[in-house]
C-alpha positions in Angstrom: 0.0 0.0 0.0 1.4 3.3 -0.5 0.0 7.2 -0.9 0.7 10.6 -1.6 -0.3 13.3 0.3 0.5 15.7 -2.9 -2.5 16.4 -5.4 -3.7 19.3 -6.5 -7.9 19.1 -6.6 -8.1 22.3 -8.7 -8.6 21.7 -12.3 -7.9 18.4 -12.3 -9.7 15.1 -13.3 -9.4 11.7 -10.8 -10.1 8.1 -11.5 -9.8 4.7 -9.6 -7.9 2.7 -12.2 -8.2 -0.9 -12.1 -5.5 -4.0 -13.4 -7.3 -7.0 -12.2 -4.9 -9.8 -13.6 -4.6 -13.5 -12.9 -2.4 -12.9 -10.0 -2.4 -9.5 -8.5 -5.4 -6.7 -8.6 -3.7 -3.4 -8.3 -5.9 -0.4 -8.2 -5.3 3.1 -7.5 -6.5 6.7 -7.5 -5.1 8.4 -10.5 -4.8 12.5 -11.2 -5.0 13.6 -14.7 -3.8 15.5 -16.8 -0.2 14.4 -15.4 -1.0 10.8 -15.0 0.2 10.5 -11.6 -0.9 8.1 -9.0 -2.2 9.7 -5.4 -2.6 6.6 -3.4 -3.0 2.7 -4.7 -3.2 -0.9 -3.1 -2.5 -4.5 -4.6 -4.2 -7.8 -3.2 -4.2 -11.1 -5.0 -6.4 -12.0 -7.3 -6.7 -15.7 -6.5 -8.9 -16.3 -9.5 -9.5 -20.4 -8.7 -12.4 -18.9 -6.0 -14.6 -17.9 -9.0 -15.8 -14.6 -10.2 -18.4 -13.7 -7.3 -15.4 -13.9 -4.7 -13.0 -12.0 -6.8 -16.3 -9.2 -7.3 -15.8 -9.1 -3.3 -12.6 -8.1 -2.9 -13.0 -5.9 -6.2 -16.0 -3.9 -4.8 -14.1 -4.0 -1.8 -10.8 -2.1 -3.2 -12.8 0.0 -4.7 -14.9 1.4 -1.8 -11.6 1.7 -0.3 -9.8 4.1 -2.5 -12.9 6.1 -3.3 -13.2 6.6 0.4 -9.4 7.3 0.1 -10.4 10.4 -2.3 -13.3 11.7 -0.7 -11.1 11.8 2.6 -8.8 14.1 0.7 -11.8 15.8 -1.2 -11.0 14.3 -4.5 -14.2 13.6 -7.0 -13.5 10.3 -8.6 -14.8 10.4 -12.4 -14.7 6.9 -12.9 -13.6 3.5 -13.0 -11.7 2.1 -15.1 -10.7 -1.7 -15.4 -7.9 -3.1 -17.4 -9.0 -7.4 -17.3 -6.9 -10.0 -18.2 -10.2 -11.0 -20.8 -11.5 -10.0 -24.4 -13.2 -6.6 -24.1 -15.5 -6.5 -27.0 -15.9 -2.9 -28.7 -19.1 -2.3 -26.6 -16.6 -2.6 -23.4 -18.3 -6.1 -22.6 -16.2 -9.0 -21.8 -16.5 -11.7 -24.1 -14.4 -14.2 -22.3 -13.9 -16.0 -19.0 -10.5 -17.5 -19.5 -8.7 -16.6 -16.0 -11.6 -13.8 -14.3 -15.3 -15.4 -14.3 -17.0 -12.3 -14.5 -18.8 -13.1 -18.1 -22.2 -12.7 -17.0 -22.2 -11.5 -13.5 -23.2 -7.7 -13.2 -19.6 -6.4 -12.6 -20.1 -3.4 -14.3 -23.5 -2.5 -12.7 -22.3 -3.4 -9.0 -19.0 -0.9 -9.8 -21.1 1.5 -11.3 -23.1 1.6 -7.8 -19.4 3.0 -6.5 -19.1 5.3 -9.5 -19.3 5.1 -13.4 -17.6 2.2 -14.5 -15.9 1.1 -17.9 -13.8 -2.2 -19.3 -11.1 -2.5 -21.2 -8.3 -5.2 -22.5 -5.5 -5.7 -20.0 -3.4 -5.7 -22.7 -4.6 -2.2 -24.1 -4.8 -0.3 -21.0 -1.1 -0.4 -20.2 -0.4 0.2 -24.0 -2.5 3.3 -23.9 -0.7 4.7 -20.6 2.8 4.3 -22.2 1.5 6.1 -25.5 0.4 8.9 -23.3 3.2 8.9 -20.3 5.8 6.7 -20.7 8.2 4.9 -23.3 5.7 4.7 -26.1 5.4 9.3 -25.8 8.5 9.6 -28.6 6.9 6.7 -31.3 3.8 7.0 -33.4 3.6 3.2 -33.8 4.6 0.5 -31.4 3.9 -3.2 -30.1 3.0 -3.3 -26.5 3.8 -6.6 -24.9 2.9 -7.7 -21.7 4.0 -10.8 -20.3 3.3 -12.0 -16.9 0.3 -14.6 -15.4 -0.5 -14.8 -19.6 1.1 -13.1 -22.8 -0.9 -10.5 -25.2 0.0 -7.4 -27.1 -1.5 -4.0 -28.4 -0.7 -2.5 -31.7 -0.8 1.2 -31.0 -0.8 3.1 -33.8 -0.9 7.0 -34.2 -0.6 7.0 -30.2 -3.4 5.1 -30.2 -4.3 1.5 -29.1 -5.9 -0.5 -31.9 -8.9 -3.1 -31.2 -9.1 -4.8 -34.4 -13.0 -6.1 -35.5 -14.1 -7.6 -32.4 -11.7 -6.2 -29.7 -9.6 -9.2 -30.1 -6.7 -7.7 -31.2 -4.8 -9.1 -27.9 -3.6 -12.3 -29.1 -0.2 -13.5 -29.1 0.4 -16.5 -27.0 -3.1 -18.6 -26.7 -3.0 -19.9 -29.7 -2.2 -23.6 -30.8 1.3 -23.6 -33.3 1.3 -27.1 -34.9 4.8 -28.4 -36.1 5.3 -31.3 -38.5 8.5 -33.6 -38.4 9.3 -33.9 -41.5 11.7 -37.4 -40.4 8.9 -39.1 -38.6 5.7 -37.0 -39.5 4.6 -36.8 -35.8 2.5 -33.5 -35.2 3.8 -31.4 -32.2 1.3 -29.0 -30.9 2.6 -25.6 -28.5 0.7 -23.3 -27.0 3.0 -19.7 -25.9 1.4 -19.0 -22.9 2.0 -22.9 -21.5 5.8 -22.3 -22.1 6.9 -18.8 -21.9 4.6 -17.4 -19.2 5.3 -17.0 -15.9 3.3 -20.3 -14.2 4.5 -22.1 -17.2 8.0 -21.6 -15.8 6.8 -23.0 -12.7 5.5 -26.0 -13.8 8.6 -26.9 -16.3 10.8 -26.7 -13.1 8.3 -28.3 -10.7 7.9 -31.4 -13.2 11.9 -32.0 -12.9 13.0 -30.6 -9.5 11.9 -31.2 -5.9 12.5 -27.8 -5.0 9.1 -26.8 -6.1 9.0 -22.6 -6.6 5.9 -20.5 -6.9 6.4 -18.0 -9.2 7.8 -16.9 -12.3 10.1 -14.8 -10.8 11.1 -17.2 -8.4 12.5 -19.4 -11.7 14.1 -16.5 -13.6 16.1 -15.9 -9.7 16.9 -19.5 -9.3 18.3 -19.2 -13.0 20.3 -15.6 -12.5 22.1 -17.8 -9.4 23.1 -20.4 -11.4 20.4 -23.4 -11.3 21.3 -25.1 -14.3 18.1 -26.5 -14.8 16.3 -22.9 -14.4 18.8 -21.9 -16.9 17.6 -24.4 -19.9 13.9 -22.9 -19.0 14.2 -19.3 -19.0 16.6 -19.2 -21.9 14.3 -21.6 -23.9 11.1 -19.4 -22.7 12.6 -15.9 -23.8 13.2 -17.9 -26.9 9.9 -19.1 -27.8 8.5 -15.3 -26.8 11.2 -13.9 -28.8 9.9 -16.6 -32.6 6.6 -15.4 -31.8 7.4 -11.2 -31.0 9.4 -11.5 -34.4 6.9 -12.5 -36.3 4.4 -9.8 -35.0 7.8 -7.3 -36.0 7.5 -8.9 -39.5 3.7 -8.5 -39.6 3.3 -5.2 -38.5 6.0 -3.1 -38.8 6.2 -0.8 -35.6 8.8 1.8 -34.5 9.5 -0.5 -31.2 8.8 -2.8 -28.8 7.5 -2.1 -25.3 7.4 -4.8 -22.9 5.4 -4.9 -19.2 4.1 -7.3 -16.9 5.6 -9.2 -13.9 7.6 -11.1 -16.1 8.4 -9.0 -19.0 9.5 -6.3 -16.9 12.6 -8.7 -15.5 16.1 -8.2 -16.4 18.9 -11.0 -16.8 18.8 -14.5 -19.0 15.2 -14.3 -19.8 15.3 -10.8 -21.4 18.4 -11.2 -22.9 17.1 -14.6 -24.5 13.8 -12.8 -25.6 15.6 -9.9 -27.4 18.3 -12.1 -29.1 16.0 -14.3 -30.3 13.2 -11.3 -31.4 16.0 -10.0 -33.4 16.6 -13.6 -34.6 13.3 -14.0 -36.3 13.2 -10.6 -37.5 13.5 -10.3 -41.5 14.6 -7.1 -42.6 17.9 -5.7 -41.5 16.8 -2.9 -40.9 13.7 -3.3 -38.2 16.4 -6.3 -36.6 17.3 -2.6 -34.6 14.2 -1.3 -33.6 14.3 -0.4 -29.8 13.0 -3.0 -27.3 12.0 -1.8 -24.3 10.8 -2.4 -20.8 7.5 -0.6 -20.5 8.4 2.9 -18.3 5.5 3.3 -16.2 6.6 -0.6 -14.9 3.9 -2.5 -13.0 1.7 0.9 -12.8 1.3 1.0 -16.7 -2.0 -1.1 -16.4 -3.8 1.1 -13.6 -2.9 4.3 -15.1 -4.3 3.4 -18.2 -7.9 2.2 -17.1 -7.5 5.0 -15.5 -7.2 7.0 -18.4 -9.6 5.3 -20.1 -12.4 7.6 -18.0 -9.8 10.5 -18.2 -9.9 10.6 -22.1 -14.2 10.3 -22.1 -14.2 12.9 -19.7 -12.1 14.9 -21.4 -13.4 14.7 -24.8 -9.8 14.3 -26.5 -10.6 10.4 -28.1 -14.0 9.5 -27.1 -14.9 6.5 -29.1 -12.2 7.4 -32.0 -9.8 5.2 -29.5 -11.7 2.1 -31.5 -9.7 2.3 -34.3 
């Protein structure tokens, strides 16, 4: 938990901004037009309780850090949350893959609190680096985020783009089907269920009795010399690395900007991903776009649902943010 005492309530707009992912909800009051967070908390998500528990403790944050405002006579606008779902173009989600909230009145019960909006966890963070952080100097860029799951955001002109349905996210849920071309036996690979961060965890678990619980606990065990979290890391920032080159390939942006728990980490797993990104690009010339760790860090996500309510309030995108 942590807070600010400096605001200024003047001309100012504040929203609770909301990145409710498959490990961590972090959630905080966020002053705009400089993008700056006033006070936040984090709690764990614990998603394997279902949606109505994870509601709870949402609601819960929530009455908490508008109660936080009030006490320091702040109007919140809005609420904003970045999900780790599909957010269809109607800001519905169209997906229950990690957060069960399909179909439960999530948006009407935070609404109760104060006007409430959806949005990709994938394209909130983009749009808060576009507007504060790495992605200010680029008009195009790939967002990455990396963490419980892996997606992206194209942004382009500063903005993020949703493509037809909202699904412009995906990057590592998809099946890649392989062919040996000795033996003709078909191997099937998922992304997310080998570069991700509980992927990590169950690779090691599966050949070690030290059993570790995070991502980040792998990536460690491998920066202090565990040989066998060395093969997985380095083989994971791989993988990421085939599948971020082809997206390089694909769309052509200015640079790369990676978030999330795991993408934000430093050592033989970003160093794998970026040799290996610059591997699979094609043209010499975009093999030295800049790859980047996201600016804002773990905040990016926050302050963009947060901004999501700041930019309808303020008139400056309304709905031409659906590209």
């Amino acid at each position: 938990m942590s807070a600010d005492p400096e605001h200024n309530s003047g001309r100012e707009l504040h929203a609770i901004g909301i990145d409710l992912g498959g490990t961590k909800i972090a959630a905080g009051v966020v002053s705009f037009p400089s993008g700056k967070i006033v006070y936040k908390e984090t709690i764990p998500t614990l998603p394997a309780r279902g949606g109505d528990a994870v509601l709870a403790d949402t609601l819960s944050l929530v009455g908490r850090l508008k109660a936080y405002a009030e006490g320091c006579s702040l109007r919140v606008e809005g609420i904003g949350v970045g999900i780790a779902e599909l957010v269809n173009l109607e800001g519905e989600i169209s997906s229950e893959y990690l957060i069960k909230w399909r179909g439960l009145p999530a948006r009407e019960q935070l609404s109760q609190i104060a006007p409430a909006r959806f949005e990709s966890d994938a394209r909130a963070p983009a749009l808060a680096e576009a507007l504060f952080g790495a992605g200010k100097v680029f008009r195009n860029f790939v967002y990455l985020t990396v963490g419980t799951g892996i997606s992206y955001c194209p942004v382009l002109d500063g903005q993020p783009y949703t493509g037809a349905h909202g699904h412009a996210i995906l990057v590592g849920s998809g099946v890649l089907s392989f062919e040996c071309p000795q033996c003709g036996a078909v191997a099937e690979q998922v992304l997310e269920e080998f570069a991700a961060g509980p992927s990590l965890v169950a690779r090691y678990n599966q050949r070690c009795q030290v059993q570790l619980s995070s991502g980040e606990a792998v990536t460690a065990a491998a920066e202090a010399g565990d040989s066998t979290a060395q093969e997985i890391v380095r083989s994971a920032g791989a993988a990421l690395g085939n599948s971020v080159g082809f997206l390089i390939n694909v769309l052509d942006p200015q640079a790369v900007i990676v978030g999330g728990g795991l993408g934000l980490s430093h050592g033989l797993y970003w160093e794998s991903f970026v040799d290996s990104t610059r591997k699979h690009i094609w043209s010499d010339i975009s093999r030295a776009l800049p790859i980047l760790h996201a600016q804002l860090g773990n905040d990016a996500g926050l302050i963009g649902a947060a901004a999501t309510i700041w930019k309808l309030g303020s008139g400056a995108l309304g709905n031409s943010f659906r590209v």
